[in-house]
VEXTIVEX-891429 format. One record per residue (C-alpha): x, y, z. Coordinates in steps of 0.5 Angstrom, whole numbers, m for minus. Example, Ala and Ser with C-alpha at 12.3 -4.5 7.8 and 13.67 -1.06 7.14 Angstrom:
BEGIN
R:25:m9:16 $
R:27:m2:14 $
% end
This chain:
BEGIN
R:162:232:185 $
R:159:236:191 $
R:161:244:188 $
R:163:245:196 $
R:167:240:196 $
R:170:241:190 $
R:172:249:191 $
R:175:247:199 $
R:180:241:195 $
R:182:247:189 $
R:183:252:196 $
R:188:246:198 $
R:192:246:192 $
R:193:253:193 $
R:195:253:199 $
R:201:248:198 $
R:204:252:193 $
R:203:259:197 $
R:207:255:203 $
R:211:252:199 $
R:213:257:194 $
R:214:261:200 $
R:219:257:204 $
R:221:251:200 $
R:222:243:202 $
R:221:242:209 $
R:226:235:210 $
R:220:233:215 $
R:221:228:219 $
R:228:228:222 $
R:231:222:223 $
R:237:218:220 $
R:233:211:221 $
R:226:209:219 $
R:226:206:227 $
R:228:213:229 $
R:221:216:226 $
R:217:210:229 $
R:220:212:236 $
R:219:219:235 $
R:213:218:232 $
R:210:215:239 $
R:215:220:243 $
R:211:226:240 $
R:204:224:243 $
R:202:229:248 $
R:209:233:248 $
R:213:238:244 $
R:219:236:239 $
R:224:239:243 $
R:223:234:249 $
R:223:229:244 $
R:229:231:242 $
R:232:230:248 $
R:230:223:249 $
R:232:221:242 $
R:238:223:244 $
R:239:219:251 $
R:237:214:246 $
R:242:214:241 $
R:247:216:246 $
R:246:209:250 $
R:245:205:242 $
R:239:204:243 $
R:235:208:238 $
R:234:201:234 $
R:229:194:235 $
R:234:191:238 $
R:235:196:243 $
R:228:197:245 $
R:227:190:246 $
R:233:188:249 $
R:233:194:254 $
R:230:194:261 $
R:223:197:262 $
R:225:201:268 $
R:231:204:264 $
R:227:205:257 $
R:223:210:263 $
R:229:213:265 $
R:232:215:259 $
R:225:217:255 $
R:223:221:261 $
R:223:228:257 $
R:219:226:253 $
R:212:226:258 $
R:209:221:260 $
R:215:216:260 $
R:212:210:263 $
R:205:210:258 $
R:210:211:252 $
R:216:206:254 $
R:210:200:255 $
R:208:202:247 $
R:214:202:245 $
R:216:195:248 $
R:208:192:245 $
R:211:195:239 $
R:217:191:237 $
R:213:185:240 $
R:209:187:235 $
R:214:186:230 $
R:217:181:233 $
R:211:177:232 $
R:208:179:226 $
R:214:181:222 $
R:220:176:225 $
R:223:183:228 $
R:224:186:220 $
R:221:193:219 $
R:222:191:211 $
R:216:186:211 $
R:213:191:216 $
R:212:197:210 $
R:212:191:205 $
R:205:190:207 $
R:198:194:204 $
R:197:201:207 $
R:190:199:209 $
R:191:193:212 $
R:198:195:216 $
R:194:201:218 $
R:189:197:222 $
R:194:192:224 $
R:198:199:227 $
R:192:203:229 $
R:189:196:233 $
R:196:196:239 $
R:196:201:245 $
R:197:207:245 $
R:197:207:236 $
R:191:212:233 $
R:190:214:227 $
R:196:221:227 $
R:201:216:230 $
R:199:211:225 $
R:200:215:218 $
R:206:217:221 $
R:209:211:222 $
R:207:209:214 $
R:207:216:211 $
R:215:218:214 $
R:217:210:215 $
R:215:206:210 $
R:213:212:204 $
R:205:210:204 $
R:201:215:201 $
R:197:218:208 $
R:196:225:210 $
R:197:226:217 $
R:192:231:220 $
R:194:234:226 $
R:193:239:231 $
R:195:245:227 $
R:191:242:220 $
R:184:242:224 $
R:186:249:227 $
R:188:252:220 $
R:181:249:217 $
R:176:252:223 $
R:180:258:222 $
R:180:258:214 $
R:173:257:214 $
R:174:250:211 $
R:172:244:216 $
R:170:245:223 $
R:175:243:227 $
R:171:238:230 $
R:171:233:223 $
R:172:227:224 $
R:180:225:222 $
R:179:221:216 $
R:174:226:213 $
R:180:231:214 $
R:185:226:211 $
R:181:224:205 $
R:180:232:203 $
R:188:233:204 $
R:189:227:199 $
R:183:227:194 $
R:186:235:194 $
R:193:234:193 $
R:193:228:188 $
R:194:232:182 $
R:199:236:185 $
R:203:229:186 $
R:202:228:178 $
R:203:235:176 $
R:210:234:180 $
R:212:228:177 $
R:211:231:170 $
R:215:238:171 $
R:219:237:179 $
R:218:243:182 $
R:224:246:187 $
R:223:252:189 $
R:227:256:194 $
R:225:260:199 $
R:226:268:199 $
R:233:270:201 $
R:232:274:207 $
R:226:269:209 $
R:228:267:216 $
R:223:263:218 $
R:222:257:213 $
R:216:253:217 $
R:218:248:220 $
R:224:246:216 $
R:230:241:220 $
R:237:241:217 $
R:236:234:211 $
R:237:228:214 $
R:237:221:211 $
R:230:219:212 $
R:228:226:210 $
R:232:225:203 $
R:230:219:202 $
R:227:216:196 $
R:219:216:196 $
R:213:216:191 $
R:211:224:188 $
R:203:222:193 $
R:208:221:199 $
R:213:227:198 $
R:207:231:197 $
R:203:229:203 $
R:210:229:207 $
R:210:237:205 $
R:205:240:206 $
R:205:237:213 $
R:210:239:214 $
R:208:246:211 $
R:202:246:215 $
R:206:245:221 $
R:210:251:221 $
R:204:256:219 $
R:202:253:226 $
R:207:254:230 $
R:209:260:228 $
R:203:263:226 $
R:196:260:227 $
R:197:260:234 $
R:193:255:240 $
R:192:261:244 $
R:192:267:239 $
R:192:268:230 $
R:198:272:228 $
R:197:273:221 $
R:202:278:219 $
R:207:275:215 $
R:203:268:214 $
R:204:266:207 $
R:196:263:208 $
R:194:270:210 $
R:190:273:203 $
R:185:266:203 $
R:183:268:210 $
R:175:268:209 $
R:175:276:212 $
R:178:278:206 $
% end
């Protein structure tokens, strides 16, 4: 193994547990159905989660939050009640190819849908409208428990900014490093289960949400830790490593940055 590359996977590992000792479990992704993280999923493209919110909430409060809701719901009306979410017309198309998909391929069931192989049910999701790779290891990683590690906007940022990759990297280079680096973790886990709480007066918790029932359902110790960390990640951009401006007073990542 390339030293380079080994010392960036060890590096990674050391991450994962500063944030996590430092903030806890994150109950990432929100949502109290798989269908509810796929619609999210697509939602989020382009826009704040708060503004998914409210869409999924004018989804829930018209029963629709469901396969059968999307597919059975008029165009124009999906349009109107996803409308907060940004780019409604594109979004409430996609959703619609989606269930069609399903339909089609998996006779409407998300059961056989996430029963399939990931490599081959990622190329099949990747190939729809409006589906790349972040949409798609979404889908698989918080639906249907495939060990995928989603790369974001914030993950590429920490990197440049931790000397670590270019953010320019292409996304499966970005998503092989997460998951060559995070599988002993997921083994070390397994072994001996790590819960551990954050600090007492902690205010922020990274991009914590209160537990949902995806977010406490049962997955595999990789996918658990994949879920984590992106959640983990998540909160250090958000509150910290900001788009316009780094804030690195109280970041637990703070001591790895490559100036000190």
């Amino acid at each position: 193994m390339d030293l380079s590359r080994a010392r960036k996977e060890d590096e990674l590992r050391e991450y994962y547990w500063a944030l996590y000792q430092a903030w806890g479990r994150q109950h990432w992704w929100p949502a109290e159905t798989a269908f509810e993280v796929i619609v999210g999923a697509y939602l989020t493209q382009n826009t704040a989660w708060t503004n998914v919110e409210r869409a999924l909430t004018n989804l829930r409060a018209a029963q629709a939050l469901s396969v059968a809701g999307i597919r059975e719901m008029r165009l124009a009306k999906l349009e109107r009640l996803i409308r907060p979410s940004g780019y409604f017309r594109q979004k409430a198309k996609r959703l619609k190819t989606f269930v069609a998909f399903l339909d089609r391929t998996y006779e409407g069931s998300l059961e056989k849908l996430f029963s399939q192989p990931t490599g081959k049910l990622r190329e099949e999701l990747i190939g729809l409208n409006g589906v790349g790779p972040e949409t798609a290891d979404s889908i698989l990683l918080y639906a249907g428990n495939h060990p995928v590690f989603v790369v974001d906007a914030y993950t590429r940022r920490i990197l440049e900014r931790h000397a670590i990759l270019s953010e320019k990297t292409d996304y499966e280079d970005i998503r092989e490093l997460f998951e060559r680096a995070l599988s002993p973790v997921a083994r070390d886990q397994q072994e001996q289960p790590v819960d551990l709480a954050p600090p007492l007066d902690s205010v922020i918790r990274g991009a914590a949400h209160t537990p949902s029932t995806m977010s406490t359902s049962k997955r595999t110790a990789i996918a658990q830790v994949y879920n984590e960390m992106h959640g983990l990640i998540v909160g250090v951009g958000k509150y910290y490593c900001k788009k316009s401006k780094a804030e690195c007073e109280g970041c637990p990542l703070r001591p790895f940055l490559p100036s000190r």
